[in-house]
Each structure stands twice: as C-alpha cells, then as structure tokens.
C-alpha atoms as one frame of an Amber mdcrd trajectory, in Angstrom:
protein
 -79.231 -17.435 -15.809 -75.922 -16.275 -15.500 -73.727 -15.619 -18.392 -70.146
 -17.298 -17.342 -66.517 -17.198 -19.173 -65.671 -20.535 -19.661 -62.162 -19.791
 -20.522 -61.978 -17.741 -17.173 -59.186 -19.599 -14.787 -61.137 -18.170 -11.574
 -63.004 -21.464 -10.547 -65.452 -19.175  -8.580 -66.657 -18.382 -11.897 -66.803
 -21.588 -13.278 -69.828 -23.337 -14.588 -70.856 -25.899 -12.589 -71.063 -28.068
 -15.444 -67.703 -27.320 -16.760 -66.082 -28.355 -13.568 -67.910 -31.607 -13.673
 -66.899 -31.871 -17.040 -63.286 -31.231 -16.502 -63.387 -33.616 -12.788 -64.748
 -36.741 -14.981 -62.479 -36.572 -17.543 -59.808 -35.997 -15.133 -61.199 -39.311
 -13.079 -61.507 -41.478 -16.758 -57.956 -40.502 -17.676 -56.810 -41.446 -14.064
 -54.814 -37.328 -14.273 -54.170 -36.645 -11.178 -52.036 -34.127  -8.956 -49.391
 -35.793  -7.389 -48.054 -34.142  -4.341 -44.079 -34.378  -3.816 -43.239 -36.056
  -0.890 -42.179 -32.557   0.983 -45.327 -30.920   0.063 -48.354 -30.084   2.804
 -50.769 -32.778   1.274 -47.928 -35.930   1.214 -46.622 -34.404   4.978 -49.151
 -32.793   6.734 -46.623 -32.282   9.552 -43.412 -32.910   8.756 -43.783 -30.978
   5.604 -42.008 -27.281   6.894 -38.825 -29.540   8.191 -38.415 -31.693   4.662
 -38.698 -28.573   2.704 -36.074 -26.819   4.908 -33.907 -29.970   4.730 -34.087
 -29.737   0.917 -33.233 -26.158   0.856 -30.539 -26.258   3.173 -27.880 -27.030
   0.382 -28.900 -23.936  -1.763 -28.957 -21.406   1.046 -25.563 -22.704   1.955
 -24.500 -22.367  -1.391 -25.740 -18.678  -1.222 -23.990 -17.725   1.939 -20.717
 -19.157   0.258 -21.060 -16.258  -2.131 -22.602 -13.728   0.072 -18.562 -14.633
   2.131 -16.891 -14.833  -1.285 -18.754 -12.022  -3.321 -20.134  -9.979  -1.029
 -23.967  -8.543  -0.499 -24.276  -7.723  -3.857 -23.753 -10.888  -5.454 -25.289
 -12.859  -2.363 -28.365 -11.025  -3.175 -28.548 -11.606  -6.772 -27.989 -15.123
  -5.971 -30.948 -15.240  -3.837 -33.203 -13.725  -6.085 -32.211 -16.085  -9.230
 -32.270 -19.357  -6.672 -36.591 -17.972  -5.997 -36.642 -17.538  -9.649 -35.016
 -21.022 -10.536 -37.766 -22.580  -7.638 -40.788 -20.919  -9.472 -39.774 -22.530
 -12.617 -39.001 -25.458 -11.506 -42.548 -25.634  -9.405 -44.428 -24.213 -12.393
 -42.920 -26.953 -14.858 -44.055 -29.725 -12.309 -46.940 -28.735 -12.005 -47.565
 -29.375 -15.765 -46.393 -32.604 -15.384 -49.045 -32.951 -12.521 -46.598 -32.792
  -9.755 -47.178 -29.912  -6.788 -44.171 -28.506  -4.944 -44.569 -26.060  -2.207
 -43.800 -22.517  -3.360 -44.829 -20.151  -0.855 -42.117 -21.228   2.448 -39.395
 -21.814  -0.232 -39.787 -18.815  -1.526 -40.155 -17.015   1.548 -36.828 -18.699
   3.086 -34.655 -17.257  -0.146 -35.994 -13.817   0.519 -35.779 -13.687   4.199
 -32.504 -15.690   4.133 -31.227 -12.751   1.419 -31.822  -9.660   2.882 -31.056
 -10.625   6.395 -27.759 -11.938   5.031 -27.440  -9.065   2.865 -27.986  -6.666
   5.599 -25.264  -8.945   7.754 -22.735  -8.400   4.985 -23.232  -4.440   4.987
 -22.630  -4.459   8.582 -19.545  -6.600   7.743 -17.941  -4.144   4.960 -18.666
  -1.438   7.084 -16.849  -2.821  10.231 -13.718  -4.082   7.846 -13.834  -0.469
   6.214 -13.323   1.470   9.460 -10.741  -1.137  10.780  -9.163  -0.589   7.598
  -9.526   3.304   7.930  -7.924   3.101  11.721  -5.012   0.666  10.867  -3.747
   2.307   7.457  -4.651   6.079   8.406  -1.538   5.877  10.846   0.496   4.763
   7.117  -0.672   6.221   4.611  -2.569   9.517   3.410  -6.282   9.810   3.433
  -6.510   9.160  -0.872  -4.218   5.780  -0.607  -6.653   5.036   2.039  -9.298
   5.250   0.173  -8.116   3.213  -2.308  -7.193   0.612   0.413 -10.814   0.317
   1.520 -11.743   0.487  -2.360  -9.074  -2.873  -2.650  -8.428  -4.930   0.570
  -6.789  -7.406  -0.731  -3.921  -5.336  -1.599  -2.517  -5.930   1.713  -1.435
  -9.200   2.664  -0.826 -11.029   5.892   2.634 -12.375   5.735   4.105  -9.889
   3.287   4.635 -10.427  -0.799   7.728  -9.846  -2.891   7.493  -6.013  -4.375
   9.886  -3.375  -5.769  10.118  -0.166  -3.400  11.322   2.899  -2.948  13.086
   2.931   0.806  14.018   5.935   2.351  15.370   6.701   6.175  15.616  10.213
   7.501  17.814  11.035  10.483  18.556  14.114  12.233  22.012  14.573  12.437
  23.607  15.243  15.955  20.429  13.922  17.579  21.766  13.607  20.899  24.037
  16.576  21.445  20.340  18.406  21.199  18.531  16.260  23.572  21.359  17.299
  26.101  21.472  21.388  25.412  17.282  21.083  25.724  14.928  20.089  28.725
  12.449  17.690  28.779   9.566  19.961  27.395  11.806  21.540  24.639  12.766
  18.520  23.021   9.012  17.117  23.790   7.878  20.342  21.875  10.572  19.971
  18.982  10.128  16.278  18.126   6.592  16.626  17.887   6.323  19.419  15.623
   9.473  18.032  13.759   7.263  14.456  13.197   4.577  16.273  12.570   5.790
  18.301  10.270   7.643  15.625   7.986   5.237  13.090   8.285   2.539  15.709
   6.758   5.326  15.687   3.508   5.481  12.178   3.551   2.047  12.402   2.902
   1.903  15.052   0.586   3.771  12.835  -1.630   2.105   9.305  -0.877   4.560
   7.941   0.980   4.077   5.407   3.495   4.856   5.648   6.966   6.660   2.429
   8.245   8.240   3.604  11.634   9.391   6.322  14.032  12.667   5.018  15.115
  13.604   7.797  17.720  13.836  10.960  15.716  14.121   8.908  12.676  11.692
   7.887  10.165  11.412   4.740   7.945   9.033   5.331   4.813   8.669   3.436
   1.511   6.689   3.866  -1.749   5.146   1.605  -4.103   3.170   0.129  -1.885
   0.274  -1.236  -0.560  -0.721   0.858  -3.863   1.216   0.751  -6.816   3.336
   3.646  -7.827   5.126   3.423 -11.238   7.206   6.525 -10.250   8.101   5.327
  -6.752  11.708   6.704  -6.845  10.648  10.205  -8.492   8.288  10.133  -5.776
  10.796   9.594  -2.706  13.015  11.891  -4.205  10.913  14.653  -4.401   9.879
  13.779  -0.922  12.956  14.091   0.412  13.771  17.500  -1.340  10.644  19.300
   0.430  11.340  17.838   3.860  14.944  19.667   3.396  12.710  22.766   2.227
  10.290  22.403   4.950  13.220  21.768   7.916  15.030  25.054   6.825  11.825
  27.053   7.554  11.337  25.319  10.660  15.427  25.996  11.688  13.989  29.767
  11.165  11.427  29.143  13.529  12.605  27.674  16.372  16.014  29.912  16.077
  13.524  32.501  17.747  12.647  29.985  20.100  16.339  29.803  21.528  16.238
  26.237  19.807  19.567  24.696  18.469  20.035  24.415  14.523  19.237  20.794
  13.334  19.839  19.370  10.027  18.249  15.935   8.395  20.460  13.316   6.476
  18.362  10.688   3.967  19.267   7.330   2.350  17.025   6.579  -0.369  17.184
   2.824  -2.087  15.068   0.890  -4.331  15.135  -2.781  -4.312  12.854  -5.738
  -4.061  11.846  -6.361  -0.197   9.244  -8.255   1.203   6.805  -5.734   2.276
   3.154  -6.060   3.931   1.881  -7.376   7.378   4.074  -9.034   9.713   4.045
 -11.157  13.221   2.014 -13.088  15.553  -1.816 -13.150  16.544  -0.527 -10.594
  19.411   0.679  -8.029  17.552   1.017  -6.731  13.715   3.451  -4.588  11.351
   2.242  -3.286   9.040   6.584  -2.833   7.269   9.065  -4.073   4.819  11.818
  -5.911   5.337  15.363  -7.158   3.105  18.929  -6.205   2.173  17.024  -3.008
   0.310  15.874  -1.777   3.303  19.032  -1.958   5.338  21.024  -1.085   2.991
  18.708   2.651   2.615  19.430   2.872   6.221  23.215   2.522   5.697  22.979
   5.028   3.245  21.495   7.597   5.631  24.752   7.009   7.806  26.384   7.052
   4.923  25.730  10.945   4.664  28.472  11.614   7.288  31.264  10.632   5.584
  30.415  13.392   2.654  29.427  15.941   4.729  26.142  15.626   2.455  22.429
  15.798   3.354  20.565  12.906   0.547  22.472  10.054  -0.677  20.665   7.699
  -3.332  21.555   4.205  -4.539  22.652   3.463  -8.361  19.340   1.564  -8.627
  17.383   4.468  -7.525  19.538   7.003  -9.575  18.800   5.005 -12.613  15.090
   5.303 -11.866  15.752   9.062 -11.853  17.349   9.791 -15.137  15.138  12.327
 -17.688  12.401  12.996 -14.286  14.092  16.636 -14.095  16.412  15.188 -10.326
  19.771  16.533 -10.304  22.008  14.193  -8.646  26.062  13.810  -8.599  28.067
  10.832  -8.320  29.998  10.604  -4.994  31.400   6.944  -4.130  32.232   3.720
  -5.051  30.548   2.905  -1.448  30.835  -0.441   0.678  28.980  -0.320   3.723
  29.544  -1.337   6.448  28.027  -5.632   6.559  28.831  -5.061   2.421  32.186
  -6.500   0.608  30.727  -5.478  -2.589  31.174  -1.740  -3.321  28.093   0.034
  -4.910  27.503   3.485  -6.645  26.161   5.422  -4.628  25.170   9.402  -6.086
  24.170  13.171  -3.574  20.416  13.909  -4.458  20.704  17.610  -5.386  17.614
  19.287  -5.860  15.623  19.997  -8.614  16.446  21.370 -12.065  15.552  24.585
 -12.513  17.080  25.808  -9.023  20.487  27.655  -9.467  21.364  25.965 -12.804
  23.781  28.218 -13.810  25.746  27.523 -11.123  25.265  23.490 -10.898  26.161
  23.218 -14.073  29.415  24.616 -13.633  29.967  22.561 -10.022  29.329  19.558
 -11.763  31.436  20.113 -14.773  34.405  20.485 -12.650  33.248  17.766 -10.045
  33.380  14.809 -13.031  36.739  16.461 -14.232  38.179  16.108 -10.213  36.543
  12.701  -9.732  38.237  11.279 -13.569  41.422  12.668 -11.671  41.072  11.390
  -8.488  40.172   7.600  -9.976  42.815   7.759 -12.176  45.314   8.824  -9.081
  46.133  11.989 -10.441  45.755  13.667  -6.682  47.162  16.995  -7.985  44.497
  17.378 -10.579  41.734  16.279  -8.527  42.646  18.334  -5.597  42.529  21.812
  -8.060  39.566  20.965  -9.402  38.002  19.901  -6.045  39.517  23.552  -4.892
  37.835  25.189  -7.941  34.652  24.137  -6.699  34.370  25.244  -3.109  35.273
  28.725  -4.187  32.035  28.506  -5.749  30.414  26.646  -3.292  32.474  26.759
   0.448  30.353  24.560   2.264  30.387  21.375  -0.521  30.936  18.223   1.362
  31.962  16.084  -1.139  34.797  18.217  -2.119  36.418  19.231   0.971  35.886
  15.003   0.907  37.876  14.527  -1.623  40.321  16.595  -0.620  41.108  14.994
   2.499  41.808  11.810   0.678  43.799  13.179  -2.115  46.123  14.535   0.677
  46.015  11.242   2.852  46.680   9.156  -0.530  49.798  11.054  -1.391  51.393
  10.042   1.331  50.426   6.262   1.688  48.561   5.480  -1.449  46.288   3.036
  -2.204  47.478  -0.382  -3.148  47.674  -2.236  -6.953  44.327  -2.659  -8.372
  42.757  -0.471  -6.553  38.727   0.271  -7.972  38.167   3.659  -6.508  35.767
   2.167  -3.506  35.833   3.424  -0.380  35.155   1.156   2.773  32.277   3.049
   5.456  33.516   1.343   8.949  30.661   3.120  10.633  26.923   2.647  10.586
C-alpha cells in the first residue's frame, strides 16, 4: 500500500477514497461549481468572444491612460487590472463560481506591452519632432528641457511676461550696394551666424530673421526669472562680438557695420501661431512692436542699445549701467515713455562713467527745466571726455534749435520720433 498525504492539493495523489469522500458530500450538500456564463464550460464556443466583450471596457480604460499618462502608467495599469482579475476569479471561486483566468489574463499582458511598446515609439517620434522644430529657437539645454516638458508650448499662444529685443544693422542697404552678391552672401551669413550663436549663449530665443535683423525674446517657452538681465547681457556681447568681427572683415576689404538694439519687456501673447498649413513658433503685442520701435529709435541718439523703463526697472542692483535719454513717443504712440542707453557693464571704465553720468543728469535737470545754456555746457563737458557720445551732441542740437523757437507752455520734456 501506498502511503498518501491527504492534505496534499495534487488530486493525482489523492486517495481514492478521499475523493469519493469529498464527491458525495459535495453531491448531498448539492455544492457545486457554477460556471459564469462567459466561461468554456457555460459557452463552449462563444466563450473567447463573451470574455473579450467583457474586457473590452477595461482595456479601453487602459489605453485612455496609456494616451493620458503615458507607457509608464499604461503599464502599471495593466498589470494591477491582471491583478484585480485574479482576485476577483480567486474570490469566486470560493463562492463556487469559475471565471476564466488564463485568456483574460493573457489579453492585459499582451494588450500592455504591445501598447507600451506603441507609446515608446510615440515619445520618441514627438521627442525628435520636438528636437527639429525648437532646435531652430532655442539652444540645445532649453531644448532639452522642452522635450523634458511639452506642454510648455502651446498651440494658439498664452499670455506671458517677456523680454523683447530687435537687432538691426544700421545702414543695411548702403552695404548691400558697395558689396557683390557673394560678399554680402558671405557677410550675412557669418554675421547670423555669429549672433545667433550669442543669442544662444545666453538662452535666448530665436523668433525671426527679418532681413539682416533679428527678433529674439526671453522668458519663454522656459521660464526665466531674470529675463531682462538676460537680454541685456545678450545684447552687450553681440556689440563685443560685432567689433571683433568689424576687425575681421576690415582685412577682407569689407565696409564697417554697426548693430542698433531695442530691448522691451511687456506682457505679449507668445507661443504657436496659424493655420494647419503652416506654424510660428513667435510672440506677438504692443511689447513687441514697441521693442522694434525702440531699435529705430537708436537713430535719433546716435546710440547703439536703447531699453524701455519697464525693462530698466528690471535692471536696477543686476550690476547694468544704463543712462536716461528721452521722454520718447514713438511713432503709432501719443503717450511718451522713458526710455534709458544700455551702457555696458559695471566694472568697465568706471572711473570715467561715473563722471559722464554725473554731468549727463546735471545737463538733462537743465535741459528739462529749459535752462539751454546750462545744459548745453554740461552736454559740452561731456564729449570732451567722450567725442563720439550720441546723446550729447543730441542734446545739443536741441538746446540750440529750442533757443530760437522754444517749446510751447506745458511742455513735459517728450520728444515725438516721426520715423520708424
């Protein structure tokens, strides 16, 4: 005889006599399995289509989060939806019910990782789109943090502050008609090259080329609590950059060219823009034009940076030196604004700033207060020390034009720009 475990589950190694023993009181107590209606033994046939009819809902509840969530959380989804089926076939089953396990089971798992695998593919395809569209914008680390976030850029813009800044080389078309086809080719390519690389450097983003100018902003699609310091600096070491390149192409027989930049900040509306045919990726508002006013706005001062009062402010105590040089109304404005010269920064021929300026805020307390004579000496005082200072010689011009037809009763110191 064979000894036999009768608390052994295996019933291959069951007594016989147990498993009568266990079928008759099974038959006297009337315990039976019941199978549920979409299991093999209550639908021989139709049993795969009822299960997959019941499951339907649940796998499209799980593709709702592998769209939503992603792969991760699709997957994790899967995985506790097999778990929740187990338990819920296990605690039938005590109750004498039978559910079908294995295809159920099968379909979450399947369904998962083929989904899952989908949804790679899917981040991976949006993640190089993303790479090709915002490379052309931004540098390589805000891209990252694109592809890391995005969301960040929306379809039909959003309401943000930003730094705005146009650049402009002055005299643009007197040096497309001294140069041929090939030198100017040559020169605006290393010129864009060249400034867009700064841009860069200081996470700007690229909006436009608008001929040989350039549109940029900051503060977005990432955000950039020192947006202003930012374009300011910017701006500073494209001036640096363009007076190596002068030296450059000066032994090149190439003509001297200078850059002029308005710098604003404001809130714009700022993100993707147009149809199904074609996208911007820009900003757009009274900010924005007005920075590009601003740039023109460089011509009447004989100055290379002009800044708004709103971007000024945003550049007190970051170690900018800036001067103020207008009461300005631009051209489409009524409303005069302050408008200040972006400098340079401190720590770059102090000495001799500190004296300009002293004696630039005495000539401009002068010059609002219509004491031309004053404000003419002082202005005088200053371009001994510095010859070439636009504002002054400026300032100068009108103190001489306002002696002899003044300006009228009530007058605020603004000046009206009738150009662009």
């Amino acid at each position: 005889m064979t000894l036999v475990n009768f608390l052994d589950r295996d019933f291959k190694k069951m007594a016989g006599v147990n498993l009568h023993a266990q079928m008759f009181s099974a038959l006297s107590r009337r315990d039976f399995l019941r199978p549920l209606f979409l299991h093999p033994d209550a639908a021989p046939i139709a049993w795969p289509l009822l299960t997959g009819l019941v499951l339907l809902p649940f796998l499209l509840l799980v593709e709702s989060i592998f769209s939503r969530s992603g792969a991760v959380a699709g997957g994790l989804a899967s995985f506790f939806l097999s778990g929740l089926w187990c338990g819920a076939s296990l605690l039938l089953f005590r109750q004498g019910l039978l559910l079908p396990v294995g295809l159920p089971i099968l379909a979450f798992g399947s369904f998962g990782v083929g989904r899952g695998f989908h949804a790679y593919l899917e981040s991976r395809m949006r993640e190089r789109q993303v790479r090709s569209s915002f490379s052309r914008f931004v540098s390589g680390k805000m891209v990252e943090e694109i592809v890391r976030n995005p969301d960040a850029v929306k379809r039909g813009g959003e309401k943000k502050e930003i730094t705005v800044m146009f650049t402009d080389l002055a005299g643009f078309t007197t040096i497309s008609e001294m140069l041929t086809a090939e030198q100017l080719g040559e020169l605006m390519t290393e010129y864009l090259w060249e400034m867009t690389s700064t841009l860069f450097r200081f996470d700007g983003t690229l909006d436009k080329y608008i001929g040989d100018a350039v549109m940029s902003f900051w503060n977005y699609p990432t955000p950039q609590p020192n947006h202003a310091l930012l374009a300011a600096r910017c701006a500073i070491a494209m001036q640096k950059r363009l007076a190596e390149l002068r030296k450059i192409w000066a032994t090149k027989g190439l003509p001297e060219v200078s850059m002029r930049a308005g710098i604003n900040t404001a809130y714009c509306m700022v993100g993707l823009f147009g149809s199904m045919v074609q996208m911007n990726f820009t900003c757009l508002g009274d900010g924005v034009n007005l920075a590009s006013r601003m740039e023109g706005a460089n011509k009447a001062y004989h100055t290379s940076m002009m800044v708004s009062e709103a971007t000024n402010e945003r550049l007190a105590g970051t170690g900018i030196c800036t001067r103020f040089l207008d009461f300005l109304a631009v051209k489409g404005k009524i409303k005069p604004i302050k408008v200040f010269e972006l400098i340079g920064v401190k720590g770059e021929d102090d000495a001799l700033w500190d004296e300009v300026i002293l004696l630039y805020n005495r000539g401009m307390e002068c010059y609002l207060s219509r004491d031309w004579d004053r404000a003419e000496t002082a202005f005088q005082a200053i371009l001994e020390r510095l010859p070439n200072d636009g504002p002054s010689q400026t300032y100068i011009e009108r103190c001489a034009a306002f002696r002899t037809d003044p300006p009228p009763e009530g007058w605020d110191g603004s000046f009206i720009l009738m150009t662009k």
